[in-house]
ROSE-279247 format. One line per 5 residues: for each residue x, y, z of C-alpha. Coordinates in pm, whole numbers. Example, Ala and Ser with C-alpha at 12.3 -4.5 7.8 and 13.67 -1.06 7.14 Angstrom:
2
1230:-450:780 | 1367:-106:714
//
This chain:
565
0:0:0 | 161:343:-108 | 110:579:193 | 153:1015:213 | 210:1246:423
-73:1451:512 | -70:1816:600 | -320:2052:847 | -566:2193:627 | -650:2489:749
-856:2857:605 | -675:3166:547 | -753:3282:859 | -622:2958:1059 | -327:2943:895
-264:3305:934 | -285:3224:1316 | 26:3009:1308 | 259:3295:1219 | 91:3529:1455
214:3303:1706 | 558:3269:1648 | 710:3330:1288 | 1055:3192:1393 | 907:2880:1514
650:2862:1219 | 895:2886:957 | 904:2552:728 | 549:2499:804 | 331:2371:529
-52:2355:554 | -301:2274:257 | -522:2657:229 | -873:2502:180 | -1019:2832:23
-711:2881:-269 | -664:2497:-242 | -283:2516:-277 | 9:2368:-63 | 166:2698:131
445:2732:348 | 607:2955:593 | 924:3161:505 | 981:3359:813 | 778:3619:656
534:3544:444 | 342:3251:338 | 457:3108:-28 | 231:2907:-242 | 343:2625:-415
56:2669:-653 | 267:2970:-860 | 75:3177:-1094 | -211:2969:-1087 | -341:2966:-720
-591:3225:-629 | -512:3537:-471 | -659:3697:-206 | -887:3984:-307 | -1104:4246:-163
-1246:4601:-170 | -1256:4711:181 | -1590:4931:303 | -1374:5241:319 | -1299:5198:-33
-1618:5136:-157 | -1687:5544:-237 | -1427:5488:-441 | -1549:5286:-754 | -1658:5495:-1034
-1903:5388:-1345 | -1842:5530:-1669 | -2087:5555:-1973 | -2464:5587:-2017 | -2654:5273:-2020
-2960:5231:-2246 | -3236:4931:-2288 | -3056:4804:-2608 | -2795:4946:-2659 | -2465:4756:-2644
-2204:4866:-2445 | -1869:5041:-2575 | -1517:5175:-2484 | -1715:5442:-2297 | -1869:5171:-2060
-1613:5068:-1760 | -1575:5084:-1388 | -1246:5169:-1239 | -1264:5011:-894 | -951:4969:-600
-883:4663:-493 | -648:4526:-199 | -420:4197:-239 | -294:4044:11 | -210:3720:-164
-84:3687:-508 | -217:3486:-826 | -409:3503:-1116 | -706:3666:-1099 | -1079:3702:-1323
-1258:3983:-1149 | -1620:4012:-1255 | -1903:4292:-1195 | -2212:4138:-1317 | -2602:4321:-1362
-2801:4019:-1397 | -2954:4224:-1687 | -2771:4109:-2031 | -2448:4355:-1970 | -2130:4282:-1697
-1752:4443:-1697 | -1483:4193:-1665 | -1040:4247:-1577 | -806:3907:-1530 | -462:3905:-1538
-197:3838:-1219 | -138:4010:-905 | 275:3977:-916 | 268:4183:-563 | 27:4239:-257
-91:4582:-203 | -357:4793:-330 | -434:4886:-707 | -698:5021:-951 | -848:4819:-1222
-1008:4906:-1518 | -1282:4634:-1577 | -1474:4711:-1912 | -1835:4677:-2036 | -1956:4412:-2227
-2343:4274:-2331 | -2637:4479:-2446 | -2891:4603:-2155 | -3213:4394:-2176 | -3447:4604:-1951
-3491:4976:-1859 | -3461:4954:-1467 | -3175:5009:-1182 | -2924:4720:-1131 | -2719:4628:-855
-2374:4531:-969 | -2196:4207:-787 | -1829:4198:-765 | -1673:3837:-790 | -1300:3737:-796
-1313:3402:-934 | -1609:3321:-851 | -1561:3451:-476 | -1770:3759:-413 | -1573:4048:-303
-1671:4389:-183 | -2012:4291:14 | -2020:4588:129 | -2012:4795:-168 | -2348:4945:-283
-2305:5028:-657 | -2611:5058:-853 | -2650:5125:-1285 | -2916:5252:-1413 | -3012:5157:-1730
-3286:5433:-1893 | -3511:5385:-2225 | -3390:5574:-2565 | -3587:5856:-2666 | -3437:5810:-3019
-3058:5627:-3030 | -2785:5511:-3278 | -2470:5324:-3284 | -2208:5494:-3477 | -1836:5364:-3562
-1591:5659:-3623 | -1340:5385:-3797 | -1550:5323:-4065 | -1652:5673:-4235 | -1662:5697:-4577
-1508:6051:-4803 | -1653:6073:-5168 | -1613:6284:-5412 | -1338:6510:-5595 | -1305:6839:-5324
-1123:7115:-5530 | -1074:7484:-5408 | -1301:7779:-5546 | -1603:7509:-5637 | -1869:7493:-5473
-1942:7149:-5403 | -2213:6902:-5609 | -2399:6564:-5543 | -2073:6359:-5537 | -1964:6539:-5221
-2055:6314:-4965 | -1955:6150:-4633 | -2109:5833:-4529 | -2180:5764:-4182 | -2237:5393:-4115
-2526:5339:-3782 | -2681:5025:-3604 | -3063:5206:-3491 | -3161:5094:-3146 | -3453:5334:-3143
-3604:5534:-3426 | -3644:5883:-3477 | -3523:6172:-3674 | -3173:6275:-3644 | -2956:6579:-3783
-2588:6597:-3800 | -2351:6929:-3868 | -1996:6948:-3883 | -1790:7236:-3785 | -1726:7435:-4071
-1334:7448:-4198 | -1173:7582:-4489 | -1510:7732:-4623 | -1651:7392:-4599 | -1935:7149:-4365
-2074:6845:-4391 | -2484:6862:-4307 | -2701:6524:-4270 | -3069:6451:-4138 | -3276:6115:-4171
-3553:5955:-4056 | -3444:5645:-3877 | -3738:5396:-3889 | -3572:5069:-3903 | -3348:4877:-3657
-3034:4742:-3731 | -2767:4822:-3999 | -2862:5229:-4143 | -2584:5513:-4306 | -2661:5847:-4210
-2496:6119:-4585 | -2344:6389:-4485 | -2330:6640:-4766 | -2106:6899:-4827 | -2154:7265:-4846
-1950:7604:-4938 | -1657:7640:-5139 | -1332:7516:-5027 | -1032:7852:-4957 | -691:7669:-4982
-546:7298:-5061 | -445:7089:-4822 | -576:6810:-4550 | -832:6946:-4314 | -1003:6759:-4037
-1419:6775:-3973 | -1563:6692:-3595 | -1894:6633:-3507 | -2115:6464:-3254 | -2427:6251:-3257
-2790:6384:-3187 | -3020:6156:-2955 | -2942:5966:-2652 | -2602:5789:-2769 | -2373:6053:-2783
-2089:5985:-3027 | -1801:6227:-3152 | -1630:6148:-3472 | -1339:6317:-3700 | -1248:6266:-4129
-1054:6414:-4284 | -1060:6573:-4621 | -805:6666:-4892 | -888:6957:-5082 | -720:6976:-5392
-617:7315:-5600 | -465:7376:-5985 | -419:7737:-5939 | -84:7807:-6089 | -138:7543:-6364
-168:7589:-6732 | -535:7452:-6727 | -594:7701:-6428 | -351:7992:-6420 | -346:8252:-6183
-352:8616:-6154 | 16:8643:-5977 | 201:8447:-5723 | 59:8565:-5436 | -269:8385:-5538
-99:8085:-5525 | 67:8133:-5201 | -282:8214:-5051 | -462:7938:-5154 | -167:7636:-5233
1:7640:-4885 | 127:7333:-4941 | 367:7395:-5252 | 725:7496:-5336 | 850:7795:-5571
883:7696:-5895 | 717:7777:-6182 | 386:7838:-6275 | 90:7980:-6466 | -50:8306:-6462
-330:8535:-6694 | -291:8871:-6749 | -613:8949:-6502 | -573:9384:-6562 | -664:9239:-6911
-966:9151:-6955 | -968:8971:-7236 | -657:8773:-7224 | -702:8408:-7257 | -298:8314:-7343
-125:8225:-6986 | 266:8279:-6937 | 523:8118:-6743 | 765:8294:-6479 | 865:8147:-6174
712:8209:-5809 | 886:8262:-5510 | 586:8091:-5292 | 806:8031:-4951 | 930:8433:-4924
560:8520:-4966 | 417:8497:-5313 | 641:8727:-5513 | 613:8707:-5957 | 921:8709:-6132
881:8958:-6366 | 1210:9078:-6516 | 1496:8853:-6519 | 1862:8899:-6693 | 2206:8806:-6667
2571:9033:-6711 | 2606:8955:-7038 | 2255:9074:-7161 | 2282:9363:-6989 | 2591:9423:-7160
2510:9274:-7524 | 2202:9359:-7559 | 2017:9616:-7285 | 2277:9876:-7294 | 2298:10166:-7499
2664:10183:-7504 | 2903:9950:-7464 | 2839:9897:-7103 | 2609:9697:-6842 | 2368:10011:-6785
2045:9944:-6843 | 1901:10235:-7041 | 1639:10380:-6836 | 1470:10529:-7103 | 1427:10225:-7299
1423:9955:-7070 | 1291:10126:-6754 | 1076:9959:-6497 | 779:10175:-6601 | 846:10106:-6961
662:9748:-7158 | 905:9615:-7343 | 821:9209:-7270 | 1127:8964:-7381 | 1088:8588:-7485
791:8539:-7265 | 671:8186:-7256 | 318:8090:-7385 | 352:7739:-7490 | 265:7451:-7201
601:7301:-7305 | 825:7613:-7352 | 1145:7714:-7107 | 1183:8020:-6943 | 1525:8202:-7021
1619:8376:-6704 | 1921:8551:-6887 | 1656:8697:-7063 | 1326:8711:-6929 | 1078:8956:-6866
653:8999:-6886 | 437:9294:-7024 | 363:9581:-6776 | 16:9477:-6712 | 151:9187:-6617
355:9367:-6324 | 63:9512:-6242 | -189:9214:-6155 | -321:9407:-5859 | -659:9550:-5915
-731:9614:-5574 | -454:9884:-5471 | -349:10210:-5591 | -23:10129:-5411 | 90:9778:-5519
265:9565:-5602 | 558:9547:-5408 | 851:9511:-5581 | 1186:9303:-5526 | 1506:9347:-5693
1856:9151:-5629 | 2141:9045:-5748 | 2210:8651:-5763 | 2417:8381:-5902 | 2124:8120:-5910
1808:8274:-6027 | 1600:7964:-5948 | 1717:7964:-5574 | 1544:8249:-5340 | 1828:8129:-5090
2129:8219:-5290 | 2411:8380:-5065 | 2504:8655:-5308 | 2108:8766:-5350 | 2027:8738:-4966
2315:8996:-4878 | 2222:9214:-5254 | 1886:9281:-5262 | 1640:9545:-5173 | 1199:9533:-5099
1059:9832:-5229 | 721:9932:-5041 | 489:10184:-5270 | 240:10412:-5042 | 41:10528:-5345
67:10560:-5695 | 274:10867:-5675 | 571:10631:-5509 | 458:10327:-5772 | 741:10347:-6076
486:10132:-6243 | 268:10429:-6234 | 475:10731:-6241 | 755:10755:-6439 | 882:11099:-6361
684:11129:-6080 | 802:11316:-5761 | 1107:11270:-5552 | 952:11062:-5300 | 1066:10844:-4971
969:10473:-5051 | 1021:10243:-4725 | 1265:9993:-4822 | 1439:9729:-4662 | 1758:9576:-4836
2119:9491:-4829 | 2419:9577:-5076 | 2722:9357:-5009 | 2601:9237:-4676 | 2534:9585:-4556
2181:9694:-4458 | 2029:10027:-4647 | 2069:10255:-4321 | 2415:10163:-4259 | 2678:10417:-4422
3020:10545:-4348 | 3073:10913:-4193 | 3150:11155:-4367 | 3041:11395:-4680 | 3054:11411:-5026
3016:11096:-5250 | 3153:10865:-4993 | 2908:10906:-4701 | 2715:11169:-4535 | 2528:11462:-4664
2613:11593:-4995 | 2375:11928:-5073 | 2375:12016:-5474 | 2184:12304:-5529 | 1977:12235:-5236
1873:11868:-5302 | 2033:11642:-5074 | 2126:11323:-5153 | 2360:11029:-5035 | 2586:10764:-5185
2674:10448:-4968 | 3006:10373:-4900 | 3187:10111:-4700 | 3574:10103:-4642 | 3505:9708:-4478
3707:9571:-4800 | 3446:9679:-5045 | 3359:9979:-5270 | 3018:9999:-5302 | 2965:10346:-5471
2627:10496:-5585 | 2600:10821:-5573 | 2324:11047:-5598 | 2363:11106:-5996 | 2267:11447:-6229
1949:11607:-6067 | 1620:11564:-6339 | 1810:11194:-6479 | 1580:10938:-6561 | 1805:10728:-6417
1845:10876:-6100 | 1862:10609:-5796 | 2008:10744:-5415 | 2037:10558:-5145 | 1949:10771:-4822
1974:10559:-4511 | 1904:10831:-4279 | 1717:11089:-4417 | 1567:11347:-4137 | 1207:11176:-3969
998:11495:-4114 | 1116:11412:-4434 | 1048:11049:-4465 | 1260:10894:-4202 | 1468:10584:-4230
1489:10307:-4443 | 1377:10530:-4721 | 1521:10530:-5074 | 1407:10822:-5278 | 1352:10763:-5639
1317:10962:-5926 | 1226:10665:-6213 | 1386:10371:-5971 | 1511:10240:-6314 | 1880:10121:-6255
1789:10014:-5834 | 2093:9783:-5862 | 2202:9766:-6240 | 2280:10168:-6324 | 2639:10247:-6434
2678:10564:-6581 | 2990:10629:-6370 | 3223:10450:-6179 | 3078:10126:-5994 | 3235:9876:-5745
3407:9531:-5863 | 3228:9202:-5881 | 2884:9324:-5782 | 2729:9307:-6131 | 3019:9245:-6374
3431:9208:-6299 | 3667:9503:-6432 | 3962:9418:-6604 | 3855:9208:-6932 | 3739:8805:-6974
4079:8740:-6768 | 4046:8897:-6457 | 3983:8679:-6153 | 3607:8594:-6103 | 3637:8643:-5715
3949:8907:-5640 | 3721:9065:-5435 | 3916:9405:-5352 | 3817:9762:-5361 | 3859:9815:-5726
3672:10040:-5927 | 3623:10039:-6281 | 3395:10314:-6539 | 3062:10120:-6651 | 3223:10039:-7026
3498:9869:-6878 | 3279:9597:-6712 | 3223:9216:-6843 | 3012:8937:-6735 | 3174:8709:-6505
3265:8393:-6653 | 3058:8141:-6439 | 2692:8048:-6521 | 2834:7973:-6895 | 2941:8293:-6905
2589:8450:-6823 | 2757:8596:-6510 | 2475:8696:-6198 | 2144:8752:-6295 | 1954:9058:-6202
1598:9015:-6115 | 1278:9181:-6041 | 969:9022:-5873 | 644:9226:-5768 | 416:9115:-5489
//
């Protein structure tokens, strides 16, 4: 006969006994635990289970705790529970093992958490909501721990109301139709579909928040049970391009909030769609690069022909209008063998348009590139636009070029008086500008008078020519009084005459490219002939007809250019 050894079987409260009495004397002692019905023994300090994960813990939500369980969610007669329905509830172990906690209703729906108490001590579970409400009434919720009640103390009650009109909605599975392009307004194909389960009918209307000159609207009469889609139609006419993101929230008793998202598409800048100017394109096609693109002359009203020029979309929206390297400005722009650009012939206020591109397939020649004046103009709306942009580059696809961000200038017209698109000989006026020439901002000069700094008065009209001794000539000065070609530089002209930052203009012709007398080195052309050094940066000067493109750029040199805004 094969014989055991048998052990005390004893509760959890018995066997707790033993080490109350004396845990040095205890320790080693095994007893069978007749309510987790595992083999335990005593370690000096606690009692180990030989059971390991599998043995039942010990589990309960003391009475002072009980305040503290909290039910989420509204519960409806037929209506199945979500990720909205849960209880968070604090438990306290004082034995470890796996666990299954349940809180049933006894009405269709319970909330269930299992997993493994590694450590004793006290912790909040999340036990979520399962089952569909059966009845409209008020249910008391039972707390079990494998199948032990726990908590008998705890009086939490659900209660569980009728719909007045109720739907099921799942966010995951909305539907976008339809083609959504800016500046339409939107048709029959411009739909969202909601999917629904109806627990209770009734008519229900659904809005969206209105974004980027767009919302969704939906209402239905929901008569049937089960499986229904709720169309949400669009309305307006979409601003800008891009991915926007629509919110809204259920009518009736199931509250529900849900988000789609939209991508609103825009061909303004295209050949099919060209626009007035850049800045259109900036306004409404956030989500491009510069490059070019498409515009219509829009001061003309009955142009139909786009043209391409190239947009500086991440500075702001600015046109290229006028674009031209060294050696045009030498071979062909200048009335004497020279780079000065004849004011009188190719002035800013003058139209004199040069291999403009009309074809969808034709290539714009930046070393000789410019639109017709209306086409400068695109600006219906202001007597004292566009802006205009000149510099000085070595790349004139590249609005971050080193040479043009330290050679530039951003000419700000307060009228049409201060416009040289509008007035060609018009008054001497201050223009707020903003620039740099060789690194050096517009108000910064030497001391000093005469031609090389300061004040010079000639026959009482004072002007200024800028000057820096920092390793550079950079000489402009303030020309024959009545020229058409006049250009000064006056960094800091007297506040009751215009203040600073001002450059005062008589045609604003030659801003960067004027060289009737004797100019700096290596800003726009090299002195000395085809041979000189393309970068012997020094403070050479050299007359205007001794000038020559630099050789880089296939001999195009830098390329001066002129965008409006």
């Amino acid at each position: 006969m094969v014989m055991g050894t048998r052990v005390s079987q004893l509760t959890t409260t018995q066997r707790n006994s033993i080490s109350a009495i004396s845990a040095t004397n205890a320790r080693g002692q095994a007893v069978y635990n007749i309510d987790t019905d595992c083999l335990e023994y005593w370690d000096g300090s606690e009692w180990i289970s030989l059971c390991q994960s599998s043995y039942n813990p010990e589990v309960d939500i003391p009475e002072s705790a009980c305040n503290k369980i909290k039910v989420y969610g509204k519960y409806y007669k037929n209506a199945p529970l979500n990720n909205t329905h849960y209880i968070i509830m604090p438990v306290t172990v004082t034995q470890k093992g796996s666990y299954n906690i349940i809180a049933a209703s006894n009405n269709g729906y319970y909330f269930q958490a299992n997993g493994v108490f590694e450590e004793t001590g006290v912790f909040d579970l999340r036990l979520d909501g399962m089952g569909t409400p059966r009845i409209s009434q008020t249910n008391d919720i039972i707390f079990t721990c494998n199948g032990i009640k726990i908590g008998l103390l705890c009086n939490v009650k659900i209660d569980v109301a009728v719909l007045s009109m109720g739907y099921i909605t799942n966010c995951d599975d909305i539907q976008v139709l339809g083609y959504y392009q800016t500046r339409r307004f939107m048709d029959g194909d411009n739909i969202v579909k909601v999917p629904v389960e109806v627990i209770t009918d009734g008519m229900t209307y659904i809005e969206t928040n209105t974004v980027n000159g767009t919302r969704f609207v939906g209402t239905k009469a929901l008569n049937t049970h089960g499986a229904d889609t709720l169309i949400l139609r669009a309305h307006g006419s979409p601003k800008q391009s891009g991915k926007y993101r629509f919110t809204f929230t259920t009518d009736g008793s199931i509250k529900t909030t849900c988000s789609f998202e939209v991508n609103f598409i825009s061909m303004l800048g295209t050949f099919e769609e060209p626009a007035c100017k850049c800045l259109d394109i900036y306004e409404e096609r956030p989500d491009v690069s510069n490059g070019e693109y498409w515009l219509l002359d829009c001061m003309d009203m009955d142009s139909s022909n786009p043209v391409k020029t190239f947009c500086d979309i991440e500075n702001g929206g600015w046109t290229l209008v006028w674009s031209y390297s060294e050696k045009t400005a030498r071979n062909t722009y200048a009335p004497v063998n020279s780079m000065e650009v004849s004011g009188s012939t190719y002035g800013v206020f003058h139209n004199v348009p040069r291999n403009r591109v009309t074809t969808e397939n034709g290539t714009v020649n930046y070393a000789d590139y410019r639109l017709n004046r209306s086409e400068w103009q695109n600006f219906p709306n202001s007597t004292s636009r566009p802006q205009l942009k000149v510099r000085i580059t070595d790349n004139p696809t590249d609005m971050n070029d080193e040479w043009a961000l330290n050679n530039y200038a951003v000419i700000s017209p307060r009228n049409t008086a201060d416009n040289p698109l509008e007035n060609r000989y018009g008054p001497r006026e201050n223009v707020p500008t903003a620039g740099k020439i060789y690194g050096k901002r517009w108000e910064v000069k030497s001391s000093g008078g005469g031609a090389y700094g300061g004040w010079d008065e000639v026959s009482g009209n004072r002007g200024i020519a800028i000057y820096s001794n920092d390793g550079f000539c950079t000489h402009w000065d303030w020309g024959n009084i009545g020229s058409s070609t006049q250009f000064e530089v006056l960094p800091n002209r007297n506040a009751s005459t215009g203040g600073n930052n001002t450059i005062a203009m008589y045609n604003l012709n030659n801003i960067f490219g004027w060289f009737g007398e004797t100019q700096s080195n290596h800003h726009f052309g090299k002195c000395g002939g085809e041979s000189e050094d393309d970068y012997n940066f020094s403070t050479k000067t050299c007359a205007g007809s001794s000038l020559v493109p630099h050789s880089f750029n296939n001999g195009e040199g830098r390329y001066l250019q002129w965008f409006v805004r």
